[in-house]
Backbone bond lengths (Angstrom), bond angles and torsions (degrees), N, CA, C in turn:
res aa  C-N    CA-C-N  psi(-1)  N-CA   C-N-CA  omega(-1)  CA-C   N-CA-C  phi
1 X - - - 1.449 - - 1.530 108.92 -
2 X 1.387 120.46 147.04 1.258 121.03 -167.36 1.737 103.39 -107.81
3 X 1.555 98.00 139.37 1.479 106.65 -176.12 1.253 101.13 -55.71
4 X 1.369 117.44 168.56 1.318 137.71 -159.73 1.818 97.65 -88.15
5 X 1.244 116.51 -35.60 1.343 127.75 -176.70 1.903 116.44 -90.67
6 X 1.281 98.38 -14.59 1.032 117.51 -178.28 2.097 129.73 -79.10
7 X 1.494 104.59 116.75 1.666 88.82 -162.38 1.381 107.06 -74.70
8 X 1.215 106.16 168.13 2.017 108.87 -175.67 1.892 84.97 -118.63
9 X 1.392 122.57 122.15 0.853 148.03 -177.02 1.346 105.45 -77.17
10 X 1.146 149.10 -30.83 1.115 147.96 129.38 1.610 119.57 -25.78
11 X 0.913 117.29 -48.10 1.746 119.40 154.61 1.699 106.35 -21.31
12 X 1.349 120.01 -46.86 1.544 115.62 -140.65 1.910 89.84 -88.50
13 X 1.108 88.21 -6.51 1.628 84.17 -161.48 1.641 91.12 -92.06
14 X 1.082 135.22 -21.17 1.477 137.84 -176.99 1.735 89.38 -80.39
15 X 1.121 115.85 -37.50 1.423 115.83 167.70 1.630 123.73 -45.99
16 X 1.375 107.54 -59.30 1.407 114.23 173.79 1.192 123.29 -81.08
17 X 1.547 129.19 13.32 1.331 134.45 177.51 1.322 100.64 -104.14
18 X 1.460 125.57 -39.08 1.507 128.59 168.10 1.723 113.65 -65.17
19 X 1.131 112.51 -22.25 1.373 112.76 -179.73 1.508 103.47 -71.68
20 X 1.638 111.10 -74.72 1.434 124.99 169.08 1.639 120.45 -20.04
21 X 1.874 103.31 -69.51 0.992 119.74 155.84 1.732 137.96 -2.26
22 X 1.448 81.68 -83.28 1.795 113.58 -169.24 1.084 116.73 92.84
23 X 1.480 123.54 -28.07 1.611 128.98 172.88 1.656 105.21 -126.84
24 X 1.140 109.00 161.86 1.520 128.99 147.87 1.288 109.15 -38.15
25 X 1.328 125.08 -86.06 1.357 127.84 -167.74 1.659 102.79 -58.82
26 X 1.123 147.93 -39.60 1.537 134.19 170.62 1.746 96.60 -61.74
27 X 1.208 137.00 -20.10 1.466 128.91 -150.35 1.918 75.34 -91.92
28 X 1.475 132.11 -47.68 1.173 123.47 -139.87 1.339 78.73 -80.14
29 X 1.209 133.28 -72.73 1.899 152.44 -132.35 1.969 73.63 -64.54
30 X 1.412 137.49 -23.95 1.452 117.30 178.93 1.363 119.35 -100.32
31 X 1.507 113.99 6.22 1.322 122.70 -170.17 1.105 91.45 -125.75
32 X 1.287 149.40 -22.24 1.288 139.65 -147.31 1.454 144.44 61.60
33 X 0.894 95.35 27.90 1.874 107.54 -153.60 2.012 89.18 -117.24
34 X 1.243 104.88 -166.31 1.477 126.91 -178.79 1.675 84.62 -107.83
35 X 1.655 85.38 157.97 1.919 91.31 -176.19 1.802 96.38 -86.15
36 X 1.506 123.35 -27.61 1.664 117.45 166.76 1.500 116.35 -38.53
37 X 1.324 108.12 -29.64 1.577 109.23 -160.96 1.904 97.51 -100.26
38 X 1.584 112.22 -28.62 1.634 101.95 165.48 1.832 107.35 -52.43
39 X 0.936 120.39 -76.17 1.297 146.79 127.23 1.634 94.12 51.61
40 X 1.579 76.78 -100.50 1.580 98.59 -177.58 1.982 112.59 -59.87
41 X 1.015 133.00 -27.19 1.158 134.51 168.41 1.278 124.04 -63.96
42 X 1.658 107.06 -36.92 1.653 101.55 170.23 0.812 113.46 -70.82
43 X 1.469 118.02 -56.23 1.792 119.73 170.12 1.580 133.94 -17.96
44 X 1.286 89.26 -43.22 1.654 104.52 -177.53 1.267 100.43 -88.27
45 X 1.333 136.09 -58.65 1.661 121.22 157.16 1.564 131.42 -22.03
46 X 1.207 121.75 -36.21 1.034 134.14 -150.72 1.393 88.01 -124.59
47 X 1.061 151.09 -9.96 1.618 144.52 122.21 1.148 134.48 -76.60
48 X 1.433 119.88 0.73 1.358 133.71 152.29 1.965 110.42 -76.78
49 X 1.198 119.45 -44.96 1.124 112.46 170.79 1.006 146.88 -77.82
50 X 1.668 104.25 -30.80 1.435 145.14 178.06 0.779 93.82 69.24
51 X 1.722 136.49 93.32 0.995 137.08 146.04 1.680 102.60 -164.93
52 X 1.112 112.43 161.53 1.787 131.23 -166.58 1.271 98.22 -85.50
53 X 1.427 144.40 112.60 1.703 148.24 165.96 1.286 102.85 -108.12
54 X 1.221 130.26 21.05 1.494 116.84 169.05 1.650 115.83 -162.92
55 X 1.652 135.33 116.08 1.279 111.13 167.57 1.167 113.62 -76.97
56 X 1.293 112.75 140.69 1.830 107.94 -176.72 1.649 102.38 -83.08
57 X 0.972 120.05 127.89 1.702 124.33 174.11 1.185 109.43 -133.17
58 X 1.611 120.94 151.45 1.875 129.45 -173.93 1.610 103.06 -63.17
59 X 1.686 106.65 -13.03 1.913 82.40 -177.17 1.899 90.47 -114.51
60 X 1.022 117.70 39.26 1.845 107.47 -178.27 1.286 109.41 139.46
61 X 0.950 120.04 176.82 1.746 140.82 161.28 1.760 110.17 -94.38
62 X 1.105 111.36 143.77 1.317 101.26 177.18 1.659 82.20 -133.87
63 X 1.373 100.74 167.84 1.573 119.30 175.53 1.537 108.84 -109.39
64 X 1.454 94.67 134.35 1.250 131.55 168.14 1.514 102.01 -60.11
65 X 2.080 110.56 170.98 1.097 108.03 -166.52 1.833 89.91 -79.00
66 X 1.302 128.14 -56.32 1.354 126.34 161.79 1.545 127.13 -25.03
67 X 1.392 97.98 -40.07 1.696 95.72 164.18 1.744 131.88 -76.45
68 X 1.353 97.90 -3.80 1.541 119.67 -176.82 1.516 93.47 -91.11
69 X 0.948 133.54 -95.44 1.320 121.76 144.88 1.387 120.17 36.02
70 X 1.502 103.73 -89.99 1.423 116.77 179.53 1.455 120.95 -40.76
71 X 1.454 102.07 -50.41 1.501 125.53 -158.69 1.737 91.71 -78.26
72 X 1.248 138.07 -40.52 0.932 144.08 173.35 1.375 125.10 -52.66
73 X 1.463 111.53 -59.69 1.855 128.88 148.89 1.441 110.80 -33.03
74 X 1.606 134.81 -48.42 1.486 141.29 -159.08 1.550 110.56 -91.63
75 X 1.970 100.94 -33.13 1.274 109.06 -169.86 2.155 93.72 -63.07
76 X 1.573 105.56 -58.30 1.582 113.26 153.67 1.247 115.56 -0.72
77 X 1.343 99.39 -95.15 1.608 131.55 -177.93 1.654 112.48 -33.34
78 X 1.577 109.16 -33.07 1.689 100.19 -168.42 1.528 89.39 -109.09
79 X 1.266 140.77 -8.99 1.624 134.53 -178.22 1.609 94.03 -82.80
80 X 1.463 126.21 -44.41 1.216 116.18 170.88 1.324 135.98 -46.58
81 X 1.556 109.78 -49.40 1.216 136.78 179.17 1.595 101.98 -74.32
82 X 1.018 135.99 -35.84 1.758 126.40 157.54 1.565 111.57 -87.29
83 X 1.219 115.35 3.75 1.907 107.16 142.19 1.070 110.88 -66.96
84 X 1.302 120.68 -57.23 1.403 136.78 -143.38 1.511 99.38 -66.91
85 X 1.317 115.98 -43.20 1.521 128.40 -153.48 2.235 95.76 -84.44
86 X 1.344 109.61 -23.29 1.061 114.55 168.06 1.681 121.32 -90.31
87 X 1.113 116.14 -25.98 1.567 130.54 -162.57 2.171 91.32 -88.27
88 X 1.369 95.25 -40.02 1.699 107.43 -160.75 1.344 99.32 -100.05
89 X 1.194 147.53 -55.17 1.268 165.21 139.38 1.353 122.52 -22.00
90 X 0.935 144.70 -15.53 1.381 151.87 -149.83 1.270 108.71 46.06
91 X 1.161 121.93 -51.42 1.796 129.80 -169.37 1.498 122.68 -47.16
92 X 1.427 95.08 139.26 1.730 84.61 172.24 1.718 118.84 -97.97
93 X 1.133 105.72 102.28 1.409 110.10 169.31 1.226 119.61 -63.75
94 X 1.514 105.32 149.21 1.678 111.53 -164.58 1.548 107.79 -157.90
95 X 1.438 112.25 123.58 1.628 122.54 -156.99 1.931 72.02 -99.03
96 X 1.879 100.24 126.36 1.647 105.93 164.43 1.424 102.96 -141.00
97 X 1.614 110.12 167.21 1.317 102.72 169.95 1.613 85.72 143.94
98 X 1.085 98.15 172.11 1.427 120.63 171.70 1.606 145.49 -73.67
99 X 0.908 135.43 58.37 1.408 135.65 -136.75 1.892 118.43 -76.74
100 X 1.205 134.14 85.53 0.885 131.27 174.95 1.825 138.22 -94.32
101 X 0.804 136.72 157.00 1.598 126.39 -129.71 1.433 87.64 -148.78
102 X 1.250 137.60 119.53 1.551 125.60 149.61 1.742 98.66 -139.63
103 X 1.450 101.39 123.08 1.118 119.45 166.89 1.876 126.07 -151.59
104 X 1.255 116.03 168.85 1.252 112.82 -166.49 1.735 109.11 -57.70
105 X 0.872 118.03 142.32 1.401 107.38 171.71 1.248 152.25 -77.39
106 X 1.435 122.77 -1.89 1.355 121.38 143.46 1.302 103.57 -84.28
107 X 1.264 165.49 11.52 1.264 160.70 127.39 1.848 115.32 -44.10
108 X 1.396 77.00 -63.23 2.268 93.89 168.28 1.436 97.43 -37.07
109 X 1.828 114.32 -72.62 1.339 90.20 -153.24 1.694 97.98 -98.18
110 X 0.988 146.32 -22.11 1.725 130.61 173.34 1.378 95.81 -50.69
111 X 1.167 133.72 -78.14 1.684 136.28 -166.92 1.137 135.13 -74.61
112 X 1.253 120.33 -35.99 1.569 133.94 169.53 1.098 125.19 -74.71
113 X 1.466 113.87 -73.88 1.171 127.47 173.50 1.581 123.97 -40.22
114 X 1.025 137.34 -43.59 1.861 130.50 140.74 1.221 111.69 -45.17
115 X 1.362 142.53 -25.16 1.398 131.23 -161.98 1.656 94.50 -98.40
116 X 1.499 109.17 -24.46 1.721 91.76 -171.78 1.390 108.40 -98.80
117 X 1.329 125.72 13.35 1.708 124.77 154.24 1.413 111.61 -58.88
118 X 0.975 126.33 -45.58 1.231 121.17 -159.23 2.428 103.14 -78.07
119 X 1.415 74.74 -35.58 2.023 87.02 -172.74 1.800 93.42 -72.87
């Protein structure tokens, strides 16, 4: 059982499914879960740190400068953890799939669009 003060690292990954995502409900239908339980995971993240990682808006969540941040720390956190699983594991792990993007468009290209040169 996890201390009361204590973060569940698993949190961060409900983090990067809402990022990916854009909503809750795309974050759940990719995690498998109910969107109450995305929900409730950011929440508790985001009261573990005290700080705001998401504006809630009728077309998505967008991230805060703290939530950039976050997503940045997790994006970390899961490239490590698929080293690890290749370096420790023998196996070669391999992130595939299809990657699709819909967002407003001065957002696309001020914010996105620099971030997906590098991906």
């Amino acid at each position: 059982m996890l201390d009361q003060g204590a973060i569940d690292w698993d949190d961060f990954r409900f983090v990067l499914a809402v990022v990916r995502g854009g909503s809750v409900s795309a974050a759940a239908k990719q995690l498998g879960v109910d969107h109450a339980t995305v929900i409730r995971r950011v929440d508790r993240l985001e009261k573990h740190l005290s700080a705001k990682l998401f504006d809630r808006r009728k077309t998505g969540y967008l991230l805060t400068e703290a939530g950039q941040r976050v997503a940045d720390s997790a994006e970390a956190m899961e490239s490590t953890i698929v080293a690890n699983q290749e370096q420790v594991g023998g196996s070669v792990a391999r992130l595939t799939g299809t990657v699709r993007i819909g967002a407003p468009d001065g957002f696309g290209t001020a914010f996105l669009a620099p971030r997906l040169a590098p991906f």
